[in-house]
N, C-alpha and C positions, 0 to 999 in steps of 0.2 A: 427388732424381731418379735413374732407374736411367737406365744406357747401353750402347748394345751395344758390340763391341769398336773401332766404329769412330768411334764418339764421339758417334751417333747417339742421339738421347732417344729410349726404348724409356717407354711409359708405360704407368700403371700402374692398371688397375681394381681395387677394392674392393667384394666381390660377399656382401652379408650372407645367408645362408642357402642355402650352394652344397653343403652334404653329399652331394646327391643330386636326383635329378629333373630341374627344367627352371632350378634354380638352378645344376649342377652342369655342366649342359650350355654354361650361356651361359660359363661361367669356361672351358671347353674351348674355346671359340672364341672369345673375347677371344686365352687362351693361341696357338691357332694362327694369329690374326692378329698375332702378335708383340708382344702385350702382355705384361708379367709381371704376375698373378692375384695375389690375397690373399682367399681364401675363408674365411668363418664357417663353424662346426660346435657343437650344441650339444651334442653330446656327445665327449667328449673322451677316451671310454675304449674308442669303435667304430670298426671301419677302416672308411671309407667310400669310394664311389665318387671324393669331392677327395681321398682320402689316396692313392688306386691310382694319380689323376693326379700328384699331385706326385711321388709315386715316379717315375715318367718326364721329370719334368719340368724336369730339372736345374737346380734353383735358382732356377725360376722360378715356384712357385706356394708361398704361403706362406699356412698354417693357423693360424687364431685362433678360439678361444674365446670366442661369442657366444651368449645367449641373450635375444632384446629381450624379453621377458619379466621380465626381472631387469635394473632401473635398476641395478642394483650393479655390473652386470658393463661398462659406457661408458668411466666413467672409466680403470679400468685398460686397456683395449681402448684408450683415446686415449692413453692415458701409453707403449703397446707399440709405439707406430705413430707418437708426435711428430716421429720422423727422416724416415719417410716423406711425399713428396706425392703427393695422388692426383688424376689427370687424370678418373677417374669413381669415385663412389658411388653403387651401386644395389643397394634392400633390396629380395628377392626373399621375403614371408611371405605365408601367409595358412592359413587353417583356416576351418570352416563347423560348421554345427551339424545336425541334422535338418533337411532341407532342407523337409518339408511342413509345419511348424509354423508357422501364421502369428501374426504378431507379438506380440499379447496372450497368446498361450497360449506362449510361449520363457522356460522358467526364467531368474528372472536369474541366475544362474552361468552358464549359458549364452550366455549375453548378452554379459556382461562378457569371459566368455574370447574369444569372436568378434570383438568392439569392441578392448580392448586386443592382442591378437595383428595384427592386419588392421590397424589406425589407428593407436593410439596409440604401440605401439609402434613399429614404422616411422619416425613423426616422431621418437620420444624418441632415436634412432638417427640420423638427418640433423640433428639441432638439436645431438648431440653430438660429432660427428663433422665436420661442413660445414668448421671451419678448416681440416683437412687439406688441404682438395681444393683445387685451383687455383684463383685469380683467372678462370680460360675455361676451366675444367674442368665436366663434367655432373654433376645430380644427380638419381636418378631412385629410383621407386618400382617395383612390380608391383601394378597394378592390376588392374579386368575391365573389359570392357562393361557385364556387369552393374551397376557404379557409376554410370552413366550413371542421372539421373530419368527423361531425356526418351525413352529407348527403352524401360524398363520400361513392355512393355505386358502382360503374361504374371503377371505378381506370383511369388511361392513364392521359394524362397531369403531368406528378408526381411530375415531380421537380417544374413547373408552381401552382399547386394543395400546395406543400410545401413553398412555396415561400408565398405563400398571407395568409396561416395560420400560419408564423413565421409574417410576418407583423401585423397580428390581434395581437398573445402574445406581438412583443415589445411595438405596440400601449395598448393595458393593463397594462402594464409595466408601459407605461410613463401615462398615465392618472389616473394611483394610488399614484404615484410621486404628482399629482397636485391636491391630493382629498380635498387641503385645499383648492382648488380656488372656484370661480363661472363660470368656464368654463364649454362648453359642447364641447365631444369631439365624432366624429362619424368616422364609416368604415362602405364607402356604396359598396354595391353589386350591379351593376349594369344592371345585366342580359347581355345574349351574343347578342351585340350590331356588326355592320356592320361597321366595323372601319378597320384600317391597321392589328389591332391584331385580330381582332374579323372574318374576313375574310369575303367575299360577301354573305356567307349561312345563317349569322346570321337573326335572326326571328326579331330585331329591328333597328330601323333604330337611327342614332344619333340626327337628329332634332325632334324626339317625345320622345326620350331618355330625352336628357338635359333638359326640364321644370321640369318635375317628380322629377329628382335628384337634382335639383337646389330647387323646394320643400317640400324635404326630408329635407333636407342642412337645409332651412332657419327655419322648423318645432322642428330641434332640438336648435338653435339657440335660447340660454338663460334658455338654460336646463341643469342643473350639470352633467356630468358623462358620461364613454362612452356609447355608441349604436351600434351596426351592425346591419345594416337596409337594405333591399333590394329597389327595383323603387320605390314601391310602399307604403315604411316605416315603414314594418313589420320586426318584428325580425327574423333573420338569427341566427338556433344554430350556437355554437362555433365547 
């Protein structure tokens, strides 16, 4: 555990995928709420918007080398971090494909990279990771609405739409796995945000985004059980 100078536990988020965007955003206000940050970057030879932070951020945002993409890269990732405990885990991924392709016609390489980047990977990342984090510590995803069956009334997105509601079953999966703990585990909706995925149309912007979900986040924090909550921390059917 980290502490400030006054003996105070200062705790500590784990944010996989903060290089930039609305991942980058939320490790900035964890940071300003007095969290010490530990953001993922998959490239390791670009200065990124988390590298600019940590530069300011006097020893309190600490950069590693993550690509959930690559199972090879967990273990060492847990072996760099066994000293560390984290009070929250939250994987912040996703990518989409041609969004008007409906589902029989989606190459499967396309397929596969959307499913594994959005689902599988995510989980392979909380299944490898989870001892770290506290006994009442949260565990969380990035989710959509879009994952939601019961509002997909509109279709299009399909394998992206498929992708975040296979993420919701395995994160239920694994949080019925851990019904013994005192964990709270969430999948946030974050509404369509003006990001690299989210494209310049989107109706929100990513620095009125990130307080509300960093909000959400620290609202379930020490609460048992999962949630799918959207900005605003209401329920999202399944």
């Amino acid at each position: 555990m980290s502490s400030t100078d006054t003996g105070q536990h200062m705790p500590t988020a784990l944010i996989v995928g903060a290089s930039r965007g609305l991942g980058h955003a939320m490790a900035a206000e964890f940071l300003g709420r007095g969290w010490n940050v530990i953001g993922t970057v998959r490239d390791t030879s670009a200065q990124t918007p988390l590298h600019d932070l940590a530069d300011r951020a006097e020893g309190r945002v600490t950069i590693e080398h993550l690509d959930i993409n690559e199972p090879d890269h967990l273990a060492p990732l847990h072996e760099r971090l066994a000293e560390r405990q984290l009070d929250l885990l939250f994987v912040n991924a996703g990518t989409t494909n041609n969004e008007q392709t409906p589902i029989g016609k989606v190459a499967t390489d396309d397929f596969v990279e959307v499913m594994v980047t959005n689902a599988l990977g995510p989980i392979r990342v909380i299944e490898a990771l989870e001892d770290l984090v506290s006994h009442t510590g949260l565990i969380g995803a990035m989710s959509s609405g879009q994952g939601s069956i019961t509002n997909n009334t509109t279709a299009g997105r399909e394998v992206y739409r498929g992708s975040k509601a296979a993420l919701n079953m395995f994160m239920r999966s694994f949080a019925i796995r851990q019904a013994g703990t005192q964990r709270g585990f969430a999948l946030l909706a974050p509404g369509w945000i003006r990001t690299a995925l989210g494209g310049p149309d989107a109706p929100f912007t990513v620095e009125e985004s990130a307080p509300l979900l960093v909000d959400v986040l620290l609202s379930k924090l020490g609460t048992p059980g999962l949630a799918y909550l959207d900005r605003s921390g209401r329920t999202v059917p399944w």
